[in-house]
C-alpha positions as CSV (number, residue, x, y, z in Angstrom):
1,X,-4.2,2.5,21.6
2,X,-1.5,2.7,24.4
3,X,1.6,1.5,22.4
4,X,2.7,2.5,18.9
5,X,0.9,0.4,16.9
6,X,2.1,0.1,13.3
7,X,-0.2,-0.7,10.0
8,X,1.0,-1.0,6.2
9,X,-1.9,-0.4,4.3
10,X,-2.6,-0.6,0.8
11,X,-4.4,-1.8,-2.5
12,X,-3.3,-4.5,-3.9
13,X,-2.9,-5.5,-7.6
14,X,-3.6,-3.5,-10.5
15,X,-6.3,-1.9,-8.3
16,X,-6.6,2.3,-8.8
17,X,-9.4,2.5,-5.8
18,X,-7.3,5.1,-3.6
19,X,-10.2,6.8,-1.6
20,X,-11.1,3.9,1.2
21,X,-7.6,3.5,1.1
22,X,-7.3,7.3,1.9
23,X,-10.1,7.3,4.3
24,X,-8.8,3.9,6.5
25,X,-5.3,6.1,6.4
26,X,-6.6,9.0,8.2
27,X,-8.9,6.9,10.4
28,X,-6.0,5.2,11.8
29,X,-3.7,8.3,12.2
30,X,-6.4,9.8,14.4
31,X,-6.1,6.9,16.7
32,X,-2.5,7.2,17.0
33,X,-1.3,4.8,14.8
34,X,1.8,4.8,12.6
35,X,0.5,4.0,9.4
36,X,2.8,2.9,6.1
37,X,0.6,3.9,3.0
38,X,2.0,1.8,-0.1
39,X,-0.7,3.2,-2.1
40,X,-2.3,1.6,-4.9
41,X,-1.2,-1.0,-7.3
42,X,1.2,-2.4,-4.2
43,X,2.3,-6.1,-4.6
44,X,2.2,-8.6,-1.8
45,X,6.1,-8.3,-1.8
46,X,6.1,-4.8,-0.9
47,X,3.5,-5.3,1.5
48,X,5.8,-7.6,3.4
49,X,9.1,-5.5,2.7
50,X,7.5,-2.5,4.5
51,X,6.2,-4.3,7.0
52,X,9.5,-6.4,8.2
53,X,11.3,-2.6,7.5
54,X,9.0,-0.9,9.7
55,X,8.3,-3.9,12.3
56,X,4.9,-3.9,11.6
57,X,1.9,-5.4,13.5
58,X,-0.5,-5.8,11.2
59,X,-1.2,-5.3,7.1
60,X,-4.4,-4.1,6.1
61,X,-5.4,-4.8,2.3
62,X,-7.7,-3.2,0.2
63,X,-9.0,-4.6,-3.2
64,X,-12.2,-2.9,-4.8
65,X,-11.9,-3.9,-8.7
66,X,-13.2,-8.0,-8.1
67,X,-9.8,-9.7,-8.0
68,X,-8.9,-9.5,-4.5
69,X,-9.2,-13.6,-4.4
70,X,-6.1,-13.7,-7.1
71,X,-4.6,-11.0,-5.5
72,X,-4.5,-11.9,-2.2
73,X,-4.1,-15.6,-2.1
74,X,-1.0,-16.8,-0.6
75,X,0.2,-13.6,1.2
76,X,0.0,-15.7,4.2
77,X,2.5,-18.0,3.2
78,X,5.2,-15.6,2.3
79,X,4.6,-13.9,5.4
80,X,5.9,-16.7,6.7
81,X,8.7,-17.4,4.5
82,X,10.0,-14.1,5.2
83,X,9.6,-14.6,9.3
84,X,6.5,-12.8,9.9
85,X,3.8,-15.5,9.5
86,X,1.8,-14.2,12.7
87,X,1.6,-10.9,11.4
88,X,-2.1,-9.5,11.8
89,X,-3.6,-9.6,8.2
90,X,-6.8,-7.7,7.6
91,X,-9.1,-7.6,3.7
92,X,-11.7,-5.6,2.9
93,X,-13.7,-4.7,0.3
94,X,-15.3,-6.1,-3.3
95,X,-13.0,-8.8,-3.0
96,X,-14.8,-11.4,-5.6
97,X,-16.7,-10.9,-8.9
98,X,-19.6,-10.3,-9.3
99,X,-22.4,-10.9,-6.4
100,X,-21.6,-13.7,-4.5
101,X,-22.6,-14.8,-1.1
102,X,-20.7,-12.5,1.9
103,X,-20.4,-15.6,4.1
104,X,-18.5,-17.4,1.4
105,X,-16.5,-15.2,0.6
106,X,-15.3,-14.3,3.8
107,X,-14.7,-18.4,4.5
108,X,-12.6,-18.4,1.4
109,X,-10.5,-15.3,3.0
110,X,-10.0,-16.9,6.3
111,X,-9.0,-20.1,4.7
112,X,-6.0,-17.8,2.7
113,X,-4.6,-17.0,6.3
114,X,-6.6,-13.8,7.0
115,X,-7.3,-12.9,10.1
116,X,-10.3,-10.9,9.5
117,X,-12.2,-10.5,6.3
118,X,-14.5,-7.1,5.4
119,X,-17.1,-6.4,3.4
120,X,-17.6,-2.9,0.9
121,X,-18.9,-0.3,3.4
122,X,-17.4,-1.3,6.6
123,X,-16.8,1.8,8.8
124,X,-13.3,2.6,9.8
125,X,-13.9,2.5,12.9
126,X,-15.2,-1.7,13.0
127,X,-11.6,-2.5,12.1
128,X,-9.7,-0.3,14.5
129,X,-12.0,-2.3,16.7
130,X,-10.7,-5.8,15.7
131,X,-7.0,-4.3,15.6
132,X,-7.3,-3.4,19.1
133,X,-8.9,-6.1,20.0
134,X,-6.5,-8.6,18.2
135,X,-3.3,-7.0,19.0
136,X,-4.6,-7.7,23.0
137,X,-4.9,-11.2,22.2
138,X,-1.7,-11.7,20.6
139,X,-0.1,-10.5,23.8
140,X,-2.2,-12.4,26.1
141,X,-1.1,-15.4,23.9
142,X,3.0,-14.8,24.9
């Protein structure tokens, strides 16, 4: 990526899942990009605090435990409550209980506000894609 590119990354909830979380980190330092790692157990209100702090282009959430759907609903909303509702915002992972249909689950996602949804097992690499991609049509959009 030519320009510094910033990403707060975490799991959210009471999640404990660190190693994707681990893995996405590196994969994105490699690239070049500045990545803020909350960790695991991070709350939608730090994911925003970091990301207004660090002027943030983008918040990648991770949620492996089945509860990403409580988890993660209405992040998009205080994103814009706190001035950054066109922030990039990225899921991935078990995100619902049980086995349900990907599709679904992914409409549900991008009804919430998020920009793109993931399932378990995407490669690194697929999402640095997208961010690349995304963050050229956000500035062909000003």
């Amino acid at each position: 990526m030519t320009e510094q590119v910033t990403v707060v990354l975490g799991v959210i909830g009471a999640d404990v899942h660190a190693i994707g979380n681990q893995i996405l980190e590196y994969a994105l330092a490699d690239q070049g990009v500045k990545v803020i790692n909350l960790g695991v157990m991070a709350t939608q209100q730090e994911f925003i605090a970091a990301a207004i702090e660090t002027g943030a282009n983008a918040i990648w959430v991770s949620s492996l435990y089945g509860h990403g759907e409580m988890d993660c609903r209405g992040l998009r909303e205080k994103c814009r409550e706190a001035g950054i509702g066109d922030i990039l915002l990225y899921v991935g992972g078990n995100l619902v209980i049980g086995r349900q249909n990907w599709e679904n689950t992914k409409r549900l996602f991008r009804q919430m506000g998020y920009d793109r949804v993931y399932p378990p097992g995407t490669l690194p690499e697929e999402a640095i894609a997208d961010l690349e991609r995304d963050l050229k049509e956000k500035v062909g959009e000003k």
